[in-house]
TIVO-890151 format. One record per residue (C-alpha): x, y, z; residue number from 1. Coordinates in nm, 2 decimals, always signed. Layout:
% TIVO-890151
<X:X | Y:Y | Z:Z | k:NUM>
...
//
This chain:
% TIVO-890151
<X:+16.58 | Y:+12.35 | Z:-9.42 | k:1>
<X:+16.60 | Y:+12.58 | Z:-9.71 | k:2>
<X:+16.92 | Y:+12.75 | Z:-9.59 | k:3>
<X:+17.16 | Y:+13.03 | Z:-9.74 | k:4>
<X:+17.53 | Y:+13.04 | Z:-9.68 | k:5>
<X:+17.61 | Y:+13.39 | Z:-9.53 | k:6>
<X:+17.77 | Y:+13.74 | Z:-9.49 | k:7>
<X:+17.74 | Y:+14.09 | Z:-9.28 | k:8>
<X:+17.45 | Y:+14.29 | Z:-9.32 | k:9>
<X:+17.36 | Y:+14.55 | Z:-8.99 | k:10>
<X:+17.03 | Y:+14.67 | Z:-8.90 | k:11>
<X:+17.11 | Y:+15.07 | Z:-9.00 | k:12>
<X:+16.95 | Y:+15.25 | Z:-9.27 | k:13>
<X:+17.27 | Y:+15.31 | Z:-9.46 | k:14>
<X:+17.48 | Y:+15.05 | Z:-9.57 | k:15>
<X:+17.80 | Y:+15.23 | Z:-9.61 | k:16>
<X:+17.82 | Y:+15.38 | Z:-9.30 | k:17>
<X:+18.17 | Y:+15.36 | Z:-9.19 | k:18>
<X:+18.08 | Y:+15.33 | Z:-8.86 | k:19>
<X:+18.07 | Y:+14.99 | Z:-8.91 | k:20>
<X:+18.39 | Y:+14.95 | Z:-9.13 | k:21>
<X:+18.67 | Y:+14.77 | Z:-8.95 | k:22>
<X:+19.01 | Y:+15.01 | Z:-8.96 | k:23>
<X:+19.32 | Y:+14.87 | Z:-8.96 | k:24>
<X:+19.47 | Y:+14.89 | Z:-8.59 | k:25>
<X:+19.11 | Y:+14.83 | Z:-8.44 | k:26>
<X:+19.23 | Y:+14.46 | Z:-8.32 | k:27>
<X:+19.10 | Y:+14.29 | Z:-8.63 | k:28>
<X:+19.41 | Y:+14.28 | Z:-8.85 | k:29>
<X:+19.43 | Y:+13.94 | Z:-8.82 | k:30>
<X:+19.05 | Y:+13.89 | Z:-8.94 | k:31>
<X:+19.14 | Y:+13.78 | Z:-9.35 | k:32>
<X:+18.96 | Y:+13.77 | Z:-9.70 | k:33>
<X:+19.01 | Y:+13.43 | Z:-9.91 | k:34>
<X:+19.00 | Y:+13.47 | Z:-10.29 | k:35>
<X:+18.85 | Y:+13.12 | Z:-10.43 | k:36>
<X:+18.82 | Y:+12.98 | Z:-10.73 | k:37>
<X:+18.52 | Y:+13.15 | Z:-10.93 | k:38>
<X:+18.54 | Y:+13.46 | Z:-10.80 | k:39>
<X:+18.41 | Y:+13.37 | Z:-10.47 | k:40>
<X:+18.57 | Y:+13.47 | Z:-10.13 | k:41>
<X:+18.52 | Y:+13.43 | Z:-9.76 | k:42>
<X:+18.62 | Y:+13.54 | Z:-9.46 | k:43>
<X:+18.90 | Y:+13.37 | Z:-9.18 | k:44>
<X:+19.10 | Y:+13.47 | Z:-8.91 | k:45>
<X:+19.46 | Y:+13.44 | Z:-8.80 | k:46>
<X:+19.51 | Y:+13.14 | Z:-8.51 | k:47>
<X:+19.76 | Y:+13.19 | Z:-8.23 | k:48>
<X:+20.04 | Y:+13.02 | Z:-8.48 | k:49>
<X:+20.08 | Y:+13.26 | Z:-8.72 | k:50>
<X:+20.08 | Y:+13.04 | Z:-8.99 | k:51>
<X:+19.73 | Y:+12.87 | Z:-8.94 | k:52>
<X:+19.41 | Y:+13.05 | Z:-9.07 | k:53>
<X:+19.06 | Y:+12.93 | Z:-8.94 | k:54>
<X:+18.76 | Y:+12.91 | Z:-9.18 | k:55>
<X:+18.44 | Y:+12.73 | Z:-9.28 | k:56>
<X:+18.49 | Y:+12.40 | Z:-9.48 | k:57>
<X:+18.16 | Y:+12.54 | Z:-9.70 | k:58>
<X:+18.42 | Y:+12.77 | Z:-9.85 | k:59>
<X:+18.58 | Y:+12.49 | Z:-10.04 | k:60>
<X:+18.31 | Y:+12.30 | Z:-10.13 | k:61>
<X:+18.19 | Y:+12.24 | Z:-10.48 | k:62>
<X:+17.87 | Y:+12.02 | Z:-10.59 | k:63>
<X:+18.09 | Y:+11.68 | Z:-10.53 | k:64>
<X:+18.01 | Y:+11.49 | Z:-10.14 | k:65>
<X:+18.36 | Y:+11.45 | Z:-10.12 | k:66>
<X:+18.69 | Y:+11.66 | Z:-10.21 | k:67>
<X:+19.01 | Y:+11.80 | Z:-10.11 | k:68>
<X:+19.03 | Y:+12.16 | Z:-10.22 | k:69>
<X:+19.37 | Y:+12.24 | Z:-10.41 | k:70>
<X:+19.57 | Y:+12.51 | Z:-10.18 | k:71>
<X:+19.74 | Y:+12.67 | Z:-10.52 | k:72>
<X:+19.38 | Y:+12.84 | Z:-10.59 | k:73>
<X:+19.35 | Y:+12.97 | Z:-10.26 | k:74>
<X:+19.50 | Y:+13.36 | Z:-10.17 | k:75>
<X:+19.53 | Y:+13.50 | Z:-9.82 | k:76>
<X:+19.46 | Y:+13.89 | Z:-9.77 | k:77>
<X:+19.61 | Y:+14.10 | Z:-9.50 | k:78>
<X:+19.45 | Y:+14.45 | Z:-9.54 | k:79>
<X:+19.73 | Y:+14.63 | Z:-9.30 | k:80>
<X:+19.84 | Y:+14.97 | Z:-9.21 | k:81>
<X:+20.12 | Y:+14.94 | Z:-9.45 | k:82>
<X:+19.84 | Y:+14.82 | Z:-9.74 | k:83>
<X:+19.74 | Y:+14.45 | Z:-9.83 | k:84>
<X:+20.00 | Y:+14.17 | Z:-9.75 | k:85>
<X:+19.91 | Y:+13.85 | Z:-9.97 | k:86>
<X:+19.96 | Y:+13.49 | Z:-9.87 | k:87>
<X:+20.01 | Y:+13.16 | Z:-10.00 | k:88>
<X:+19.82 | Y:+12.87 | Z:-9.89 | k:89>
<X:+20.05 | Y:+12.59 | Z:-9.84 | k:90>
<X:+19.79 | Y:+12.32 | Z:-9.70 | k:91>
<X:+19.37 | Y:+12.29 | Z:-9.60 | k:92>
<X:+19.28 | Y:+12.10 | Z:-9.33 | k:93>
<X:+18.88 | Y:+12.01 | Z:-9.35 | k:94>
<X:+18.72 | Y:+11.85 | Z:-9.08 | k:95>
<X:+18.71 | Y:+11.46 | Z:-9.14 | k:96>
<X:+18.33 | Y:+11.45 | Z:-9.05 | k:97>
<X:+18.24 | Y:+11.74 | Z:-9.30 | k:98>
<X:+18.00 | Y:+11.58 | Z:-9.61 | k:99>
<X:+17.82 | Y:+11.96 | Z:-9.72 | k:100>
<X:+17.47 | Y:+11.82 | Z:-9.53 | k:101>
<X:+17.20 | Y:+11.94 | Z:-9.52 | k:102>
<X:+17.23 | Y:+12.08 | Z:-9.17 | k:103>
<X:+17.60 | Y:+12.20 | Z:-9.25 | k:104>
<X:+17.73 | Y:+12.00 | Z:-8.93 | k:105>
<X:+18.11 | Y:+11.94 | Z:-8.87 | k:106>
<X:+18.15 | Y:+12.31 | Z:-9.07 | k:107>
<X:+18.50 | Y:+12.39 | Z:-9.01 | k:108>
<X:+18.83 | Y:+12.46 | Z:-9.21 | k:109>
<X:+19.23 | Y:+12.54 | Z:-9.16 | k:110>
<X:+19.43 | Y:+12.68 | Z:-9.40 | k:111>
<X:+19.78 | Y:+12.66 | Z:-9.34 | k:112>
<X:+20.04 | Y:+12.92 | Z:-9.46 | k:113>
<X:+20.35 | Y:+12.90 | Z:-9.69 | k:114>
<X:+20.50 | Y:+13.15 | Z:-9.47 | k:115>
<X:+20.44 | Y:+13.34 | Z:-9.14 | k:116>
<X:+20.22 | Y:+13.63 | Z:-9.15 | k:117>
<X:+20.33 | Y:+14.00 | Z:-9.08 | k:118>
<X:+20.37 | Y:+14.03 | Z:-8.71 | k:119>
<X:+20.12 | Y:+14.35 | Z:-8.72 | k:120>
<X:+19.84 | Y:+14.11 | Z:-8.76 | k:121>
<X:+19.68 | Y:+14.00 | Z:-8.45 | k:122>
<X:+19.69 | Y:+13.61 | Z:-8.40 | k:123>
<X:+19.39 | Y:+13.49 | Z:-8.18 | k:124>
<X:+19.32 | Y:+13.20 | Z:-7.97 | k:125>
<X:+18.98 | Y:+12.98 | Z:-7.94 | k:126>
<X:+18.69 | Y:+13.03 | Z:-7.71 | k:127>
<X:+18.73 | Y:+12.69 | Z:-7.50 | k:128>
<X:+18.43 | Y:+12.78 | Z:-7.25 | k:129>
<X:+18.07 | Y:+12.60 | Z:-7.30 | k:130>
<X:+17.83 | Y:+12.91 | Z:-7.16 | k:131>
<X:+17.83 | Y:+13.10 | Z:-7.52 | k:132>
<X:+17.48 | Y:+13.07 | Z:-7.53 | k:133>
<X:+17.34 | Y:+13.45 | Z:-7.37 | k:134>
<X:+17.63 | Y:+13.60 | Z:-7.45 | k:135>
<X:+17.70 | Y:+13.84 | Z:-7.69 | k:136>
<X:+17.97 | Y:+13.83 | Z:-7.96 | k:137>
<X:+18.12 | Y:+14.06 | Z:-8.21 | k:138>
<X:+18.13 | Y:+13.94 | Z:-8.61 | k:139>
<X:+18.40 | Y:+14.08 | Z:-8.83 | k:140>
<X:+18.39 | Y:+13.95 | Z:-9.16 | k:141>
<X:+18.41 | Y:+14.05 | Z:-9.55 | k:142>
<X:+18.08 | Y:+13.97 | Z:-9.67 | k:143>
<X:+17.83 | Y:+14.19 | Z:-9.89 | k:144>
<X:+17.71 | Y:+14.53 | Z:-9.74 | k:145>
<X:+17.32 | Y:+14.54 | Z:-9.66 | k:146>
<X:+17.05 | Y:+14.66 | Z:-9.44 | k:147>
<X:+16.86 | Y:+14.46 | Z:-9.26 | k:148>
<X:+16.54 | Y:+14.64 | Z:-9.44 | k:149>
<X:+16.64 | Y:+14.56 | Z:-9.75 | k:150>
<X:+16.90 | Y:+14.24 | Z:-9.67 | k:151>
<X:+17.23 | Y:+14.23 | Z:-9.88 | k:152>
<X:+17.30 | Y:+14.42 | Z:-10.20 | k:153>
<X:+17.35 | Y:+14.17 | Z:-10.46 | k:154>
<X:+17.64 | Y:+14.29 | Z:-10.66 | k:155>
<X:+17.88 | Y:+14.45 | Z:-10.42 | k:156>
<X:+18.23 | Y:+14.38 | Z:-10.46 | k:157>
<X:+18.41 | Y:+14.61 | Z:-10.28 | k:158>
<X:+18.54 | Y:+14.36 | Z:-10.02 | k:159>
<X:+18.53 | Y:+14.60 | Z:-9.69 | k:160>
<X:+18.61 | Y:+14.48 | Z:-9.37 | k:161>
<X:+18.23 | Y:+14.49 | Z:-9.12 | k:162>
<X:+18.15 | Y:+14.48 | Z:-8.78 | k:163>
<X:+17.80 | Y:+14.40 | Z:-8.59 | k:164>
<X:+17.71 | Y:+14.22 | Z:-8.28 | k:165>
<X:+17.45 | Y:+13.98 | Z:-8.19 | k:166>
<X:+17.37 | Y:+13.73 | Z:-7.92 | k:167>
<X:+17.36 | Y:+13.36 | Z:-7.91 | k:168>
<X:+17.00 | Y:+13.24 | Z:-7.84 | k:169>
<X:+17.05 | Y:+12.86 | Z:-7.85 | k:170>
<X:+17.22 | Y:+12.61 | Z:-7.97 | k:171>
<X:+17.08 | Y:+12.41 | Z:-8.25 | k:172>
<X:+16.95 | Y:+12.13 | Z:-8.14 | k:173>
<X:+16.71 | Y:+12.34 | Z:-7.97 | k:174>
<X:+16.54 | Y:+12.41 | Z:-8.29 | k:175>
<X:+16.49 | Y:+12.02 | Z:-8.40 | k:176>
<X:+16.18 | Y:+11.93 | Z:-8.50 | k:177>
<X:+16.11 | Y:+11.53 | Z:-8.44 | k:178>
<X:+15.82 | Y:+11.55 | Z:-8.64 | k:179>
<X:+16.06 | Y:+11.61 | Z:-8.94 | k:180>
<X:+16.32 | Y:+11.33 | Z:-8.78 | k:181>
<X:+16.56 | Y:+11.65 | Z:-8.81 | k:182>
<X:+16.90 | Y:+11.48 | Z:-8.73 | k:183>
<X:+17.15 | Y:+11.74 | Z:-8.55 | k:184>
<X:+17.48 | Y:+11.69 | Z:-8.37 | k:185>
<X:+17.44 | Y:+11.81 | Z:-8.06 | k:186>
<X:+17.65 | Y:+12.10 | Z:-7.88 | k:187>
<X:+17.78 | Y:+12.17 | Z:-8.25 | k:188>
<X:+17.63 | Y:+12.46 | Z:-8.36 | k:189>
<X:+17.52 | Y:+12.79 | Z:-8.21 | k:190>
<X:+17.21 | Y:+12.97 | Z:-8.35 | k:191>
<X:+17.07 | Y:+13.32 | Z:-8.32 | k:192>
<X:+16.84 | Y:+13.58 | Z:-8.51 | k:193>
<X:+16.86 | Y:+13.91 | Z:-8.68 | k:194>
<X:+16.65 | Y:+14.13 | Z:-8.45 | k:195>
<X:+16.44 | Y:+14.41 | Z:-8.60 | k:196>
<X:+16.34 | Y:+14.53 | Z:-8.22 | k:197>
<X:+16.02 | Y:+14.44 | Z:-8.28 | k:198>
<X:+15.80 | Y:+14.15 | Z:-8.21 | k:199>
<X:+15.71 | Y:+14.06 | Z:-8.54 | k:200>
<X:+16.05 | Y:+13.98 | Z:-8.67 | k:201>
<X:+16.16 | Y:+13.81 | Z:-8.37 | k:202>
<X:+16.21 | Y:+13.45 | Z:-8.57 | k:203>
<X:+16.34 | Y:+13.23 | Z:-8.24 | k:204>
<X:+16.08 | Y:+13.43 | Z:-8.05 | k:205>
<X:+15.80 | Y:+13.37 | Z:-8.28 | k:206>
<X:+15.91 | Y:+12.99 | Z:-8.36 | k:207>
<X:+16.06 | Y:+12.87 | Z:-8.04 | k:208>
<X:+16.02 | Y:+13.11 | Z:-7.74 | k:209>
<X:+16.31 | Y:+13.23 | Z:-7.76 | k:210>
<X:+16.28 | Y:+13.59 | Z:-7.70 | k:211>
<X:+16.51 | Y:+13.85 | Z:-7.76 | k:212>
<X:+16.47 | Y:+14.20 | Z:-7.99 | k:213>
<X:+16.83 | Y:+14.26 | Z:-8.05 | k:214>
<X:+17.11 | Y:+14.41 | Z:-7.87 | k:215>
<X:+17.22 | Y:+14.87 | Z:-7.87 | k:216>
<X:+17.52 | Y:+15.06 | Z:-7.73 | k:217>
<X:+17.34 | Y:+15.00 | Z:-7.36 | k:218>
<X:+17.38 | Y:+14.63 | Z:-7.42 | k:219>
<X:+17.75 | Y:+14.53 | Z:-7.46 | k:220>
<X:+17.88 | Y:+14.82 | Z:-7.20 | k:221>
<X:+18.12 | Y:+15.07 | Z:-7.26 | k:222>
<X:+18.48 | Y:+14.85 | Z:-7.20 | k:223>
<X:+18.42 | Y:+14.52 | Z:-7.17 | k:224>
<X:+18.12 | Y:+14.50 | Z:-7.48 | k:225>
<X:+18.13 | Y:+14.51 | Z:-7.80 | k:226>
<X:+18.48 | Y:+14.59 | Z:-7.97 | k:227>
<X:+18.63 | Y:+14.55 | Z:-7.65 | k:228>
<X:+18.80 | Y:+14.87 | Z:-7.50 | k:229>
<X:+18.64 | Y:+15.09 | Z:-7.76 | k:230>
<X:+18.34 | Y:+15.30 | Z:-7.64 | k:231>
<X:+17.97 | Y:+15.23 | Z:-7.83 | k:232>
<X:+17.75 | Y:+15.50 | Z:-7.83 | k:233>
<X:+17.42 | Y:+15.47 | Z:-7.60 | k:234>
<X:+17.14 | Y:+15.36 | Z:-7.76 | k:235>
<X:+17.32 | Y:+15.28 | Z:-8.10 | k:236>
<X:+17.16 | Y:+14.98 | Z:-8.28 | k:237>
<X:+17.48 | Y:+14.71 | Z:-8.33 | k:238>
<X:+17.25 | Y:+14.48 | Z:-8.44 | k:239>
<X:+17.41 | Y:+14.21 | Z:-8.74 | k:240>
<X:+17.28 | Y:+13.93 | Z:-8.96 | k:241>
<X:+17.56 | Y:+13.74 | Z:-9.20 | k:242>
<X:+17.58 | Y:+13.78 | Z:-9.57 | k:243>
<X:+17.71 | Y:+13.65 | Z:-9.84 | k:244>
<X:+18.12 | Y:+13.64 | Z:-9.85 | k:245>
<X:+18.09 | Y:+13.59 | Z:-9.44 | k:246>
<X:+18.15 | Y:+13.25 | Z:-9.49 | k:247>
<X:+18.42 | Y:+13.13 | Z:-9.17 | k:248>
<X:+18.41 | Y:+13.46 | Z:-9.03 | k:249>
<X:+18.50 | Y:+13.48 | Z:-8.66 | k:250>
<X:+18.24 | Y:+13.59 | Z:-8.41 | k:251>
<X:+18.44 | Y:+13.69 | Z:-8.09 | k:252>
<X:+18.35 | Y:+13.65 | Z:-7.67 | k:253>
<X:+18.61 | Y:+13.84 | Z:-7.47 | k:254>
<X:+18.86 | Y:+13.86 | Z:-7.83 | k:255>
<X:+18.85 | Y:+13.49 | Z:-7.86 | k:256>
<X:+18.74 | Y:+13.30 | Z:-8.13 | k:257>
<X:+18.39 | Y:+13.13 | Z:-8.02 | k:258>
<X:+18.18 | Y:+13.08 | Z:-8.38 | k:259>
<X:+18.23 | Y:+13.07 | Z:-8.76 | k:260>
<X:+17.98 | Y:+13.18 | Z:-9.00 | k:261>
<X:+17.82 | Y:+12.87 | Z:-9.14 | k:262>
<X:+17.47 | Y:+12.90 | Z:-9.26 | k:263>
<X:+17.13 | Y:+13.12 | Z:-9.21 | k:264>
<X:+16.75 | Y:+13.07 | Z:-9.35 | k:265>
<X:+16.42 | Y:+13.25 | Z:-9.32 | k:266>
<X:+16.22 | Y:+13.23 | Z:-9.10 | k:267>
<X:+15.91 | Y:+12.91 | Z:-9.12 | k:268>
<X:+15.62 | Y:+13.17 | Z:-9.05 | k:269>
<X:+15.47 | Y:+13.40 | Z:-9.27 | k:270>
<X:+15.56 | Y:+13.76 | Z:-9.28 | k:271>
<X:+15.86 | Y:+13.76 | Z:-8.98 | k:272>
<X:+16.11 | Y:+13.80 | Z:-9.20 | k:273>
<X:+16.08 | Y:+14.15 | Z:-9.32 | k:274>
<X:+16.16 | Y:+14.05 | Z:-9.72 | k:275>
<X:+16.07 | Y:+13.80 | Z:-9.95 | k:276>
<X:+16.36 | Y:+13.60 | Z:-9.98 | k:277>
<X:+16.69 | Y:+13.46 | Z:-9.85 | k:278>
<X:+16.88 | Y:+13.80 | Z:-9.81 | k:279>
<X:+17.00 | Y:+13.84 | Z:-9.48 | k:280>
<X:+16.74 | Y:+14.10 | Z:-9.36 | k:281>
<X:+16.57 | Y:+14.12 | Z:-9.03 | k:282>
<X:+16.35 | Y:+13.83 | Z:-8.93 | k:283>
<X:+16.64 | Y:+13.51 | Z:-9.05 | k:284>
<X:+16.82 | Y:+13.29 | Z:-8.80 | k:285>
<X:+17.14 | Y:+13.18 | Z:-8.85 | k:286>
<X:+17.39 | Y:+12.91 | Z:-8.74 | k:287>
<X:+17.80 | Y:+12.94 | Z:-8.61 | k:288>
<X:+18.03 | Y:+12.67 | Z:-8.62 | k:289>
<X:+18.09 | Y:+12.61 | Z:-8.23 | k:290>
<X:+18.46 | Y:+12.66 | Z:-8.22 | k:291>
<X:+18.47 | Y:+12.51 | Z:-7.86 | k:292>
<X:+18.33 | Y:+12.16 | Z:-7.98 | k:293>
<X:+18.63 | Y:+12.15 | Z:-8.20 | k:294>
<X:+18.93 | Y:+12.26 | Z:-8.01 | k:295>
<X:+19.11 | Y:+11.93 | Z:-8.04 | k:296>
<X:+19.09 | Y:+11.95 | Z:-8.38 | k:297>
<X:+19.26 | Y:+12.28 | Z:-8.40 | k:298>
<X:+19.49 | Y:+12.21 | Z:-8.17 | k:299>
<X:+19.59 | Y:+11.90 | Z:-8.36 | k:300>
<X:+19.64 | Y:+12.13 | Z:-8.65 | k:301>
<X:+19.78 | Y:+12.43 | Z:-8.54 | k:302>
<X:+20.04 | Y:+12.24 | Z:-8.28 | k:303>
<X:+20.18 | Y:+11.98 | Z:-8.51 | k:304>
<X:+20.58 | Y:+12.02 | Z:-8.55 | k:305>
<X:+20.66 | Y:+12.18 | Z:-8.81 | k:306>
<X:+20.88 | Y:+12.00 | Z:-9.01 | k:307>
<X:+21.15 | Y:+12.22 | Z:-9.11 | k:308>
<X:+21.19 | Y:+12.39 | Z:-8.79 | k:309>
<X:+21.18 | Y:+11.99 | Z:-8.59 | k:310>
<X:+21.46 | Y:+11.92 | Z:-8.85 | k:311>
<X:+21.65 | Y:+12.24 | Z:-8.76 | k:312>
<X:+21.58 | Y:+12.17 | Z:-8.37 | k:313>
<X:+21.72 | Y:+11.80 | Z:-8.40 | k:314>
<X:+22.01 | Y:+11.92 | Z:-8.58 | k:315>
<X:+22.08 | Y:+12.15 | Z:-8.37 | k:316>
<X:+22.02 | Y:+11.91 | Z:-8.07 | k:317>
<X:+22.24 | Y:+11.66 | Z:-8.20 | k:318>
<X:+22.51 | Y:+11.94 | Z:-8.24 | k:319>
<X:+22.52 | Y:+12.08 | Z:-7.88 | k:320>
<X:+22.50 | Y:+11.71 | Z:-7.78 | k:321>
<X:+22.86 | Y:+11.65 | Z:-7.99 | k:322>
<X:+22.99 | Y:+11.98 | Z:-7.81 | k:323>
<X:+22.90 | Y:+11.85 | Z:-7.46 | k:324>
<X:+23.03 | Y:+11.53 | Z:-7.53 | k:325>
<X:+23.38 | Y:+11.64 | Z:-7.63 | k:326>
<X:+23.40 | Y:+11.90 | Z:-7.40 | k:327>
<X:+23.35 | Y:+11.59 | Z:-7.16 | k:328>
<X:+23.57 | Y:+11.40 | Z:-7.32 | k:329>
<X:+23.86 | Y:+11.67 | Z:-7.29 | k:330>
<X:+23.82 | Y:+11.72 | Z:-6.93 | k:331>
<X:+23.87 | Y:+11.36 | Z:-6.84 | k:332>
<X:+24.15 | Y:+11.30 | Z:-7.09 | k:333>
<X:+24.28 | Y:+11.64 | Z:-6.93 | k:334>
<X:+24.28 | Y:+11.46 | Z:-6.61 | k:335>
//
């Protein structure tokens, strides 16, 4: 499939525009940067636990089929209003049906904490609805700044916090091709394009009839759109592709988590995708981890007991138990 893992690149001309950098106190605190091994890092968000960070299991992988990252080389970030909080990872949960295929399926990750997180970072819950596709989503994440003339800037390391919107066309299994006996797991993945708003770059247009030139300010409303109850100026391109460093960021429907970055490649005709390569630029599709199809799994993970506080609840059971009894035990011997 010749695909590209991902990060944030929006369709304006300038790259550092800060209207598209993610302050602290916007409703994103909770949104993290993972350090990795090698100097890579992704991009995860804080579950409803506060001691549970969801991710992409691509993060962790390394050339080997099968693994079980280490947790000591893994760092949480917090970027806060008070400066950056950083976290240990205690435990990582990766899907059991991950294998780093081809067609990235079963592309989901938990990390657990050592210890709670600060109580200023928002914790958010799962999108558990099945109508994504049409809708549109925001993406916060940490990946490379870019354009989506020019795609992402290869060398950027200065870790800011990016949002974009774009809309879920599809989901993938509408873009399987039998004549390739392309094997997908259906209702897994979510798919949508980097819109240029023009024809020419409109890959799911172009490929599969799926039309749509990208979403502005007039699309996601002015209190219920994009970045929920903050205004977006009319006719202001919001327009975003992933880059690299995106890796498990959360794309949000109505402040819930409803897709993780997973993976993106060009477009299969010639000339839709506006550059020559895999760079995130206008004219590449890309594919979300559909956090809906996995809910048991989170909720498996992120609603276990925890250990020390079951301990601390049983011993504490077993105490006010003994008090009731003898203060049972005194009124009858009373009598």
């Amino acid at each position: 499939m010749n695909e590209q893992y991902i990060a944030l690149s929006l369709s304006l001309n300038n790259s550092s525009d800060r209207d598209y950098i993610v302050q602290t106190g916007m409703g994103y605190d909770g949104v993290v940067l993972l350090e990795l091994p090698n100097n890579k890092t992704c991009t995860g968000s804080l579950l409803w636990s506060g001691k549970h960070i969801l991710t992409a299991a691509n993060c962790f992988q390394d050339n080997s089929s099968l693994f079980q990252p280490d947790p000591t080389t893994v760092t949480v970030i917090f970027q806060l209003k008070i400066g950056k909080a950083r976290f240990e990872a205690k435990e990582i949960f990766i899907h059991p049906q991950w294998n780093n295929s081809a067609n990235n399926d079963n592309d989901i990750a938990i990390i657990e904490l050592k210890d709670v997180a600060p109580t200023t970072a928002e914790r958010y819950s799962i999108y558990r609805r099945s109508d994504e596709v049409g809708q549109i989503f925001t993406r916060v994440g940490y990946g490379v700044k870019g354009t989506g003339v020019e795609g992402e800037i290869s060398g950027d390391r200065t870790h800011q916090k990016r949002f974009g919107g774009n809309r879920y066309d599809a989901l993938r299994e509408a873009l399987a091709q039998p004549q390739l006996n392309t094997r997908i797991e259906s209702g897994k993945q979510l798919v949508y394009d980097f819109d240029s708003r023009l024809r020419r770059n409109d890959a799911l247009g172009k490929e599969y009839s799926l039309y749509d030139l990208g979403i502005m300010g007039y699309d996601t409303g002015t209190s219920a759109g994009l970045l929920g109850d903050l205004s977006l100026e009319t006719g202001r391109i919001y327009e975003a592709g992933s880059t690299s460093g995106d890796e498990g960021s959360p794309a949000f429907i109505d402040g819930q988590i409803a897709g993780i970055a997973s993976s993106g490649r060009r477009s299969t005709l010639p000339e839709v995708d506006i550059t020559p390569n895999k760079d995130s630029s206008f004219g590449e599709i890309f594919f979300d981890t559909r956090v809906s199809a996995y809910a048991d799994f989170i909720d498996e993970k992120v609603n276990q007991p925890n250990e020390d506080v079951f301990l601390l609840q049983t011993g504490l059971g077993l105490v006010l138990l003994g008090l009731m009894v003898g203060a049972i035990a005194t009124r009858i011997f009373r009598k």
